[in-house]
N, C-alpha and C positions, 0 to 999 in steps of 0.2 A: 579795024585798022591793023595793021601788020607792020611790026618791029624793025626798024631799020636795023639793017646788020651793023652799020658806023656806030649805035650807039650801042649797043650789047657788045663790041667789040671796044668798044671807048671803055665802055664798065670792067670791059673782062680786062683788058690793060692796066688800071689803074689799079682794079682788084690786086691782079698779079704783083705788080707792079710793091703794090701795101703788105705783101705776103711777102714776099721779098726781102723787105727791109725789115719784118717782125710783127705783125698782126697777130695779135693773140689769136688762141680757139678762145678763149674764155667767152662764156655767154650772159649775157644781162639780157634782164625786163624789159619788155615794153609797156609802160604804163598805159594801159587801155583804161577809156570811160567811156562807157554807153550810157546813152539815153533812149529812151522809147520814147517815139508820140504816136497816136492815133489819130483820122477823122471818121467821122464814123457816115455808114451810108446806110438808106432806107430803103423800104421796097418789099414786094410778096413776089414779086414777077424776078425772073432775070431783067426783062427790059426795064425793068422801074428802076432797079439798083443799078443798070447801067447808064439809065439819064442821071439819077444822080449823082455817079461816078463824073457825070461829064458838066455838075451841077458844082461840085465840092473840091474834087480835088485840084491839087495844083498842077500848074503849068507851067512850059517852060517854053524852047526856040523847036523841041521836035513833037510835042503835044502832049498828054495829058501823064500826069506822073503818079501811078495806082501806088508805088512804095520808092521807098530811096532810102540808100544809104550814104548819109553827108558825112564827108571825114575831115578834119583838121590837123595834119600831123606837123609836130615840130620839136627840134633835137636842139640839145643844148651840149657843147666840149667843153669840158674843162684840161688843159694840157699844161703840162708840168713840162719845163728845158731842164736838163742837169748834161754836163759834159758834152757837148754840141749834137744834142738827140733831145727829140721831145716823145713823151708819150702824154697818151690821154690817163688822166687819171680817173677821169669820173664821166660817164654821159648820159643824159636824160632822155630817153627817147618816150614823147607822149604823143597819144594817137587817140584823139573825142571821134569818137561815131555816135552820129544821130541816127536811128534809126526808124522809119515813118513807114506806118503799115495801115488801111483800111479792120476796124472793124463793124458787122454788120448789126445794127440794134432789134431789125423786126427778124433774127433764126427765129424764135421760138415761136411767133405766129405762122412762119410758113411751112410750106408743103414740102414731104422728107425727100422730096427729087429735086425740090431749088436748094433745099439745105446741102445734098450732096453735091449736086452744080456748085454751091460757093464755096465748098470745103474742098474741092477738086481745084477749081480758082485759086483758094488762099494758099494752096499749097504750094503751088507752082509758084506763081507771085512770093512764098516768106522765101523758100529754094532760089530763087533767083535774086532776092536781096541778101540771103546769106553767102551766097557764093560772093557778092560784092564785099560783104564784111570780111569773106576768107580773105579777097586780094588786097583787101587796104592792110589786115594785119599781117600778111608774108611781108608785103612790099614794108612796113617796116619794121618787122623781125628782120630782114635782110639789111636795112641799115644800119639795126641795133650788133649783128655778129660783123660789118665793115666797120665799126667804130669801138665797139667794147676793147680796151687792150692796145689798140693800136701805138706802135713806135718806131718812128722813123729816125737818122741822120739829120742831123738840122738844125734850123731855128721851128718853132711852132707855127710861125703862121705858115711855110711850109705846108705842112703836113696837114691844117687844119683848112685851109682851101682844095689841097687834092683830097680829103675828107669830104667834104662840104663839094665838091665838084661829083665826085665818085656819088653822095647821098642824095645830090639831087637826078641823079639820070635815076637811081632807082625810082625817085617819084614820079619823074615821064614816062619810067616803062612800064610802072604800077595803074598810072592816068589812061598807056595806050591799052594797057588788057582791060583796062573797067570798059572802055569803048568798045574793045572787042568783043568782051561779054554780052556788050548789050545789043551787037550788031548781029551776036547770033543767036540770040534767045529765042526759044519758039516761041512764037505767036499764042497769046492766053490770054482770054478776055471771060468777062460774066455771062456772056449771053453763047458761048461754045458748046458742045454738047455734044 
């Protein structure tokens, strides 16, 4: 999918717009939690591991899901008003990644050209769920440097809606590159070669 310029141009606005009125540099954490799961798949063949690729793993609306990376992210402000200006004083930005990869249980009975066959798979496959992991922690690191410091003219709720207006495009343009990613992943399966 491809980024509308309305809304990258809505973010660049509001961005501006928060810079303007006093946005810190100041950088805060994002509290990251990962989780790993496994399922695990059988086989000496490439074709045996790829039935039961098509035996095991999960599914979704575009077919079979060899790895995924599921994120939950959610911000919490806390804003302080003194003399008709609010700043944030405090923000929580937490970002759970599940992170769900295939491992294979019969390597060590099979032949050293399926084991390279699956280690040339798994690699491609963890590279293309890490590059998912990259976009879900920019996407919010970039919320966390639009909210850290932040101080407007105002009352708070103000500020804390064009906050909260501003953090949420970043999670639709974070949402439209994870599609993008996966709309241009080369093609890698078990049975390739």
């Amino acid at each position: 999918m491809k980024c509308r310029l309305l809304g990258l141009t809505k973010y660049a606005v509001i961005f501006c717009g928060l810079a303007a009125m006093g946005v810190g540099e100041a950088s805060a954490d994002v509290r990251l939690q990962e989780t790993y799961s496994t399922y695990q798949l059988r086989g000496l063949t490439p074709e045996a591991m790829h039935a039961d690729l098509h035996r095991v793993a999960k599914r979704d609306r575009d077919g079979l899901i060899d790895g995924e990376v599921g994120e939950d992210l959610h911000w919490t402000l806390r804003l302080v008003e003194a003399e008709n200006s609010c700043q944030v004083s405090s923000d929580d930005i937490v970002l759970k990644l599940n992170i769900l990869l295939p491992t294979w249980v019969d390597q060590e009975r099979a032949d050293p050209a399926v084991r390279s066959l699956w280690n040339h798979y798994y690699q491609q496959l963890k590279a293309h769920e890490d590059t998912h992991r990259k976009i879900a922690i920019d996407g919010a690191e970039r919320i966390s440097k639009l909210t850290h410091g932040a101080t407007a003219r105002g009352p708070c709720r103000a500020l804390e809606r064009t906050l909260n207006d501003a953090a949420n495009q970043i999670v639709e343009d974070t949402g439209k590159a994870q599609d993008e990613h996966d709309a241009n992943a080369e093609p890698f399966d078990l049975e390739q070669r």
